[in-house]
N, C-alpha and C positions, 0 to 999 in steps of 0.2 A: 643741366648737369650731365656729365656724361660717365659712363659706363666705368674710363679708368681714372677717374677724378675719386670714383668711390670704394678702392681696393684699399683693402683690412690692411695690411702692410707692404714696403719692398720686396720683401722675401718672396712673397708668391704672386707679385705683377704678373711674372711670366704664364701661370697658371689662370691667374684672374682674365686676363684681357683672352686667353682660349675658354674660360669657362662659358662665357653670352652667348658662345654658338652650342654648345650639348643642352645647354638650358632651352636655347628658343626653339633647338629642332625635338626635341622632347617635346616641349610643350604643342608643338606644332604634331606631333606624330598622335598625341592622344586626344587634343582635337579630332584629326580624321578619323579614329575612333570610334569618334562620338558620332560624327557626323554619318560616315559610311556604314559603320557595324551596330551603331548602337551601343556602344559598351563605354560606359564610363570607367573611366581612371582615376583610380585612389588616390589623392594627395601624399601619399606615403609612398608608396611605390615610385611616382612619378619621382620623387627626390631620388630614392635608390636609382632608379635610371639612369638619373639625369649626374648623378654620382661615378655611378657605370661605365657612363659615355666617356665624362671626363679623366676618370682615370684610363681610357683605354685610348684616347684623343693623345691624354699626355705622354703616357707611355708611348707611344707610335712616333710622338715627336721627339720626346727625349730618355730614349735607347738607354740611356747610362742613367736612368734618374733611380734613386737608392731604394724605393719605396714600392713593396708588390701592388698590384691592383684590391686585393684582398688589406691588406694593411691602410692602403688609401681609402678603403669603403668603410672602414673601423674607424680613420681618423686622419680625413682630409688634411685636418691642420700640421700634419706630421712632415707633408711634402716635403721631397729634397731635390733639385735637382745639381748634378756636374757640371760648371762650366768653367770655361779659359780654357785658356795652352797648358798651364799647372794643374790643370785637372782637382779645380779648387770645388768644398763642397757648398752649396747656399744651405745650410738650414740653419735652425732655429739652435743658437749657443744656447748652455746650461745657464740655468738660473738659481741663485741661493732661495727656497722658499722663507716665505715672511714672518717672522715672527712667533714663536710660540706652535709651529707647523714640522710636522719633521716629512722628507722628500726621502722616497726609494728612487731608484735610478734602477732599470733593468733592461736585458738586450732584447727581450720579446722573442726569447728563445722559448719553444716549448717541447717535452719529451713525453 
């Protein structure tokens, strides 16, 4: 099985197929850790990390993507990035909530 056979959606391929490298060099960095310093690393942390990387990998690569690094540490799944010549957006369209559910929609402004 490989790596982009097992991405959650199109939407964030582009993210999925950069995310195998902040993951394995994370996991690679708390390894030496362990090895060299003696210090083990929290499974918790290690996600925040490896979260950390990714947003900061992605951002570096796509400049125009909608999403602070902050916003993407709250909520990976929010990702957007710009692309084409139209300067078109990938994310996730609105969706009517299910049944007997009522949906707020808000800009994630705060004052």
């Amino acid at each position: 099985m490989s790596w982009n056979s097992i991405c959650p959606t199109n939407r964030v391929l582009p993210l999925w197929k950069m995310a195998f490298f902040p993951i394995t060099w994370s996991i690679w960095m708390g390894r030496n850790e362990l090895v060299f310093r003696g210090r083990n690393t929290d499974p918790n942390h290690l996600f925040d990390i490896i979260l950390l990387r990714l947003g900061l990998w992605s951002r570096a690569k796509w400049q125009e993507s909608l999403v602070s690094i902050t916003d993407f540490m709250i909520n990976p799944k929010g990702w957007c990035m710009v692309s084409g010549p139209d300067r078109r957006i990938d994310c996730e369209d609105w969706s009517a909530p299910p049944c007997g559910y009522v949906k707020f929609n808000t800009d994630g402004a705060v004052m």
